[in-house]
C-alpha positions as CSV (number, residue, x, y, z in Angstrom):
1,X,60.1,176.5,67.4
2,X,59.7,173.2,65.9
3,X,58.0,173.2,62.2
4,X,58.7,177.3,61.8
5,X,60.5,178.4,59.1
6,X,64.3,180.0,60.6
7,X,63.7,184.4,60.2
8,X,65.3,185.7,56.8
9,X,67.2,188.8,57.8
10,X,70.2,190.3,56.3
11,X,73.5,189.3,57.7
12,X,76.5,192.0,57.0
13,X,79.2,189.3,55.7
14,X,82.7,190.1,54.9
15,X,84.0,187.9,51.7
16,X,87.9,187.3,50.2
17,X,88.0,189.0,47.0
18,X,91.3,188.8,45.4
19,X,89.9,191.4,42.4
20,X,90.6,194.2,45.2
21,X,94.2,193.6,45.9
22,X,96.0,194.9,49.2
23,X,96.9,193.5,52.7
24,X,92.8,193.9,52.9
25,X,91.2,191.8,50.4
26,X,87.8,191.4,51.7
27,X,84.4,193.1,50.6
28,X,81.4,193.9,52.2
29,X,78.4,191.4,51.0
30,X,74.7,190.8,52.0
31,X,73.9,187.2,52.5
32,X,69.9,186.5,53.4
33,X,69.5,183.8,56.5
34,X,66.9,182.3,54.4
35,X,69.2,181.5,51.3
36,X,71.5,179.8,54.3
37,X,68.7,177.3,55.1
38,X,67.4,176.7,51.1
39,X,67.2,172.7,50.0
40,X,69.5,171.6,52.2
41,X,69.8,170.2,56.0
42,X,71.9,172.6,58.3
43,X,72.7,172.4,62.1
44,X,73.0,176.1,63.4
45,X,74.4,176.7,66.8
46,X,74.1,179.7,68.1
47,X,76.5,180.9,71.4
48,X,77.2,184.0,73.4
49,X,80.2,185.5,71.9
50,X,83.7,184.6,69.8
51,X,86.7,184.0,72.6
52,X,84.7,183.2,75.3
53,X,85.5,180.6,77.5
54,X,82.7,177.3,76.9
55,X,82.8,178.5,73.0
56,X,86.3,178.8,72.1
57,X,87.8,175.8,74.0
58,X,84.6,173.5,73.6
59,X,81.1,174.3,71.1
60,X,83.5,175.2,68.1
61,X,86.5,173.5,68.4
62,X,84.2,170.3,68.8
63,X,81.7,170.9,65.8
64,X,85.1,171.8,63.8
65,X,86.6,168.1,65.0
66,X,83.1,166.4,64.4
67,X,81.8,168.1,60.9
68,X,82.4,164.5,59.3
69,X,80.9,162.6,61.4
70,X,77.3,164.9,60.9
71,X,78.1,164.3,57.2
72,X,78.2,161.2,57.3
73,X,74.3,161.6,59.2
74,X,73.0,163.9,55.9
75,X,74.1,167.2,57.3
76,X,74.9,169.5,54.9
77,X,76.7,172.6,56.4
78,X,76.9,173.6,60.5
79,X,76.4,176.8,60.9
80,X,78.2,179.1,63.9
81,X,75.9,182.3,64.9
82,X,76.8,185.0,67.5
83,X,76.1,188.2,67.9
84,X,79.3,189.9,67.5
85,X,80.0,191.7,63.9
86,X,81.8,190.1,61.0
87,X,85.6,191.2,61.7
88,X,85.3,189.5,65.0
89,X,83.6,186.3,63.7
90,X,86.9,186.4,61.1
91,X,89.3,186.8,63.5
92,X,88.1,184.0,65.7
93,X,87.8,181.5,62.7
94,X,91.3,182.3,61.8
95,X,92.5,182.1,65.6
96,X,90.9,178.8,66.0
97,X,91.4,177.3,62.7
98,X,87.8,176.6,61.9
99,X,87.7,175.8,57.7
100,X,85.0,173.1,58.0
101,X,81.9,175.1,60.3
102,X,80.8,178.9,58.7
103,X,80.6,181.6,61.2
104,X,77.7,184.0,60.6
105,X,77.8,187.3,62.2
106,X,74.5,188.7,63.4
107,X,75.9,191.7,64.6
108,X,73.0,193.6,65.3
109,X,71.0,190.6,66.8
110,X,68.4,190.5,63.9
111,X,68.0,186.5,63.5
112,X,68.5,186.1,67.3
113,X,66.2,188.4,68.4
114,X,63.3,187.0,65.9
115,X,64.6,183.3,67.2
116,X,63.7,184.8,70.4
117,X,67.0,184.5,71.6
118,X,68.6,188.3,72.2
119,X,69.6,188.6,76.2
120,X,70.9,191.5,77.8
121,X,74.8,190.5,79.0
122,X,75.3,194.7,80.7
123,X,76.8,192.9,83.9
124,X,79.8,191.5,82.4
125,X,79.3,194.2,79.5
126,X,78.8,192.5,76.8
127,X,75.3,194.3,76.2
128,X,72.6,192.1,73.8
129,X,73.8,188.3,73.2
130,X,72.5,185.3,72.0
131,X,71.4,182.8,74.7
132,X,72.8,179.3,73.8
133,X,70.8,177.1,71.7
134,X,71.3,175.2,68.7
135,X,68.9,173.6,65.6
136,X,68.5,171.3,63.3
137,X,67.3,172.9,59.7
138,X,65.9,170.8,57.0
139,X,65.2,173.2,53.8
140,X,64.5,176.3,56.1
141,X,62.3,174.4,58.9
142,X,63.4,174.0,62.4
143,X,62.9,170.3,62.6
144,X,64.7,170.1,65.8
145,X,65.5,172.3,69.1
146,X,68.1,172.5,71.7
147,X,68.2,175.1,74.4
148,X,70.2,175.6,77.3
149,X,68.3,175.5,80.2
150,X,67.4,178.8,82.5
151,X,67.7,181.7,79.7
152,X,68.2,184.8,81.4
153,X,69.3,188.4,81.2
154,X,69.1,188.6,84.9
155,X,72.9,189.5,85.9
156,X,73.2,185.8,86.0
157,X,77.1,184.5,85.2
158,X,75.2,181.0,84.8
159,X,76.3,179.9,81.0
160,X,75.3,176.2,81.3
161,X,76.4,174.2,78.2
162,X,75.5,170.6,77.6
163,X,71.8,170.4,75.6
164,X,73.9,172.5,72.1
165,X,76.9,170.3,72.8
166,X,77.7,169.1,69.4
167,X,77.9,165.3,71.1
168,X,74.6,165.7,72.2
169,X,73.3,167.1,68.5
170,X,75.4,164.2,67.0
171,X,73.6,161.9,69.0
172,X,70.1,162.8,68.5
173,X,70.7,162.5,64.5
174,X,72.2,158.7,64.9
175,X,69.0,157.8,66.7
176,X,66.8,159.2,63.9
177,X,64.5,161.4,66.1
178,X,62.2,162.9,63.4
179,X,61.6,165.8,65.5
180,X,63.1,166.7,69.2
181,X,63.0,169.4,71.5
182,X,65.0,169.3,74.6
C-alpha cells in the first residue's frame, strides 16, 4: 500500500443546497476520491458501518474529540469511509455530532474494494463491508498504513480495533515516522 496513489472513484455525495428550498434541501453531487487527496495531507479511516458498536462509541467520536490535535501535526482534513450510502453517512454525522471529520459514503464499495478492503459481512447481514484500516495521505500517496489484524469474511464476529485507533494514528505522526505500516 505504502507509496500508491489512493483509487479515484466516484463517490455519490449528498450536499446542503439552500437554492432548492423545502424540509429537503440537499442535492445529489459527484465528488472524485482523487480530488479528496489533491495537495494536501489527509488521514482516512475506513470502518465497517455507521451505528455500530466500536465506531459509534469509540473510532469517530475520538477522531471528532482529537481533529486539533492532528492539526496541530500538519493534517489537513480526516476523512471517515464506510460502505453504507450517503443518507446513512448523514444521519450518523448528525446523530453523533461530527462537524470537524467528513464522512464519505462509498456505498457501492468502489474505493474499498480497489483498497482491497471489501469483506463479505452475510452472517450478521450486513452483506460487502469495509475491513477496518486507516491511512495517512500526503497529496494522494499512501504514505502510511494501518490495518487491523486477521481480515476476514469468514462468519467471523471478530472486529478487533486498536492499530486505526485515532491514538495510535496520533501517535505515529508525533514521532515523525516517514513511512509506517503496522
Amino acid at each position: 500500500m505504502l507509496g500508491r496513489n489512493v483509487p479515484n472513484v466516484c463517490l455519490k455525495t449528498r450536499v446542503r443546497d439552500e437554492s432548492i428550498g423545502g424540509d429537503n434541501p440537499f442535492r445529489w453531487e459527484d465528488v472524485m476520491s482523487g480530488d479528496l487527496f489533491s495537495g494536501k495531507r489527509v488521514v482516512l479511516f475506513s470502518l465497517p458501518g455507521a451505528f455500530t458498536p466500536t465506531c459509534s462509541t469509540f473510532q469517530l467520536p475520538n477522531f471528532e474529540k482529537l481533529y486539533p490535535e492532528f492539526q496541530a501535526e500538519g493534517v489537513d482534513d480526516i476523512y471517515c469511509m464506510s460502505v453504507n450510502d450517503a443518507f446513512v453517512m448523514y444521519q450518523w454525522g448528525k446523530q453523533q455530532g461530527v462537524d470537524k471529520v467528513k464522512l464519505l459514503p462509498d456505498g457501492s464499495g468502489y474505493f474499498t474494494r480497489h483498497m482491497g478492503m471489501l469483506i463479505r459481512k452475510d452472517h450478521v447481514g450486513f452483506g460487502e463491508r469495509s475491513w477496518r484500516y486507516a491511512m495517512i495521505v500526503d497529496n494522494g500517496v499512501i504514505t502510511h498504513w494501518f490495518e487491523e489484524p486477521g481480515i476476514n469474511d469468514d462468519g467471523s464476529d471478530e472486529d478487533p480495533y486498536g492499530e486505526t485507533a485515532p491514538e495510535h494514528i496520533l501517535d505515529t505522526l508525533r514521532a515523525g515516522d516517514v513511512a509506517k505500516a503496522a
